[in-house]
N, C-alpha and C positions, 0 to 999 in steps of 0.2 A: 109617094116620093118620086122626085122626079130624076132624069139621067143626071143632072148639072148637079141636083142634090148630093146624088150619090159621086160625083168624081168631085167635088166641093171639098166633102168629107176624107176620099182617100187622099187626095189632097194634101189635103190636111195634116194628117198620118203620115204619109210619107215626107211631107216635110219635118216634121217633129222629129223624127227618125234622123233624118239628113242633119237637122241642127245638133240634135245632141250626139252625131257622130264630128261633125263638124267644130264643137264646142270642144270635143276629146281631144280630136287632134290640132286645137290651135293653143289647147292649156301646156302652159309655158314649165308647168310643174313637176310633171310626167312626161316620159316620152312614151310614143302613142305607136302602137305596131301593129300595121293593118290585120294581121293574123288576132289581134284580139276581140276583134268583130264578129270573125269567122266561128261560126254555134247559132244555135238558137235562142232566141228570147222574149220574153214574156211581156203583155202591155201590163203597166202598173198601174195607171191612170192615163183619160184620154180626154182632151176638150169639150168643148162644144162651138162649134163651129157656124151651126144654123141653128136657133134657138124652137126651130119648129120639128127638130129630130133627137130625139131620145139619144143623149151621147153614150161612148164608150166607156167602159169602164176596167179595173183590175181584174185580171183573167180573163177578159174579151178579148182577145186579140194574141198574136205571136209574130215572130218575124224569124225568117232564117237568112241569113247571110253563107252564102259560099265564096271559099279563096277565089274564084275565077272572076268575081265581081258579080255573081249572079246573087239574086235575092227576092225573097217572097213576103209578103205583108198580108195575112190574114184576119178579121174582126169580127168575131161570129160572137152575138151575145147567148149569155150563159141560158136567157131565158125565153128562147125559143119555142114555139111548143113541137112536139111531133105529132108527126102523119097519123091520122087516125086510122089510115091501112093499109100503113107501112112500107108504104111503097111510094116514093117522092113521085113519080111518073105518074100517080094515081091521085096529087091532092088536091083540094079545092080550091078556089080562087082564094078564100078567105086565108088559108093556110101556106098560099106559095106568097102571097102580098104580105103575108109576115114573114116569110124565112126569106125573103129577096132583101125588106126592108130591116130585117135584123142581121145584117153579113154583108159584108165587102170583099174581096178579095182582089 
């Protein structure tokens, strides 16, 4: 997976994010109060964006939103393997090409 791959993909995410924050606040229904954003939240389901990358899915990912406008979008898949000696500074190529290409942040 390559760098364009991967900001393709958060990309991606982050816009999804933007739209259905975006979508909140332009629905005529409800009034929309930036403080409702403000928590944590869970991905339900996520695209696919590049049909050559294994997409996101429910419970891969999370986002926190803070009142100052700051915010974090994380997507670590559930099914990662780990380090076989448990120590990330110690893994092998085989092992860091899966946990680089299984997680965005």
């Amino acid at each position: 997976m390559n760098r364009r791959s991967l900001l393709s993909i958060s990309g991606a995410a982050a816009l999804g994010l933007v739209l259905v924050a975006a979508t909140a606040l332009s629905a005529p229904k409800a009034k929309f109060n930036k403080r409702q954003l403000v928590g944590s939240w869970a991905l339900v389901s996520g695209g696919q964006a590049n049909p050559n990358v294994e997409p996101f899915g429910a419970d891969d990912g999370f986002a926190i939103f803070q009142s100052n406008g700051r915010f974090t979008l994380t997507l670590i898949r559930g099914n990662l393997p780990k380090f076989a000696s448990n120590n990330r500074a110690e893994g092998t190529a085989d092992e860091n090409k899966a946990i680089v290409q299984g997680s965005i942040a």
